[in-house]
C-alpha positions, 0 to 999 in steps of 0.5 A: 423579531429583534431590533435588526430584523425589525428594521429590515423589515421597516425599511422594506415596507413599500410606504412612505416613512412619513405616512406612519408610526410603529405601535406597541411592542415594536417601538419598544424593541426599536427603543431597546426597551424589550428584547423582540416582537411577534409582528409589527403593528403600525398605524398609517394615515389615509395617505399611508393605507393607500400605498399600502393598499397599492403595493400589498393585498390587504385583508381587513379584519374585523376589528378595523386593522389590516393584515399587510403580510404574515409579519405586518398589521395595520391600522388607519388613523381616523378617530384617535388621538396620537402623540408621536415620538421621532426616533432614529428615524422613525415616528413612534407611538409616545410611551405615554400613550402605549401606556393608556393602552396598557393600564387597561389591557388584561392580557397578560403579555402586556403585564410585562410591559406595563412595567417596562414602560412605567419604568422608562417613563419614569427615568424621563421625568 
């Protein structure tokens, strides 16, 4: 998805705006960092998984996420630590925490955005 079907589909979401924030690669699409997403990964508060759960059929996976439909996971907020960044709108998992995510992944898709990401951290320093 590019930045305008990205918003289409935030804008559909039947949850409160508040209740969430947009991780990994579509934060950066949405920072016109990276051209597109596959899907869009958000995590939601308690508040946010049941709106959710009141508007979607869920399915849990094993790892803990939620599939909300063939475009949108999910996961609830409970046991980490997030920094979040507003932007256009919309709440945003911080570059500095996508980046502690990357530095540890080994796939190779995130190779690519290791390096995005260090260099717009960097032009914010």
């Amino acid at each position: 998805m590019n930045k305008e079907e990205l918003l289409e589909l935030l804008q559909s979401l039947k949850i409160d705006k508040e209740e969430f924030w947009i991780l990994s690669s579509s934060a950066l699409v949405l920072r016109d960092l990276f051209d597109s997403a596959g899907d869009l990964d958000i995590a939601v508060t308690e508040k946010g998984l049941e709106q959710l759960k009141a508007n979607y059929n869920l399915h849990q996976k094993e790892n803990g996420w939620y599939i909300v439909n063939d475009k949108v996971e999910c996961k609830p907020d409970t046991l980490e630590e997030w920094k979040i960044e507003r932007y256009n709108g919309y709440n945003l998992e911080s570059l500095e925490k996508y980046m502690m995510y990357l530095k540890t992944s080994t796939r190779e898709k995130d190779k690519i955005r290791y390096e995005i990401v260090l260099k717009a951290l960097k032009k914010t320093k």
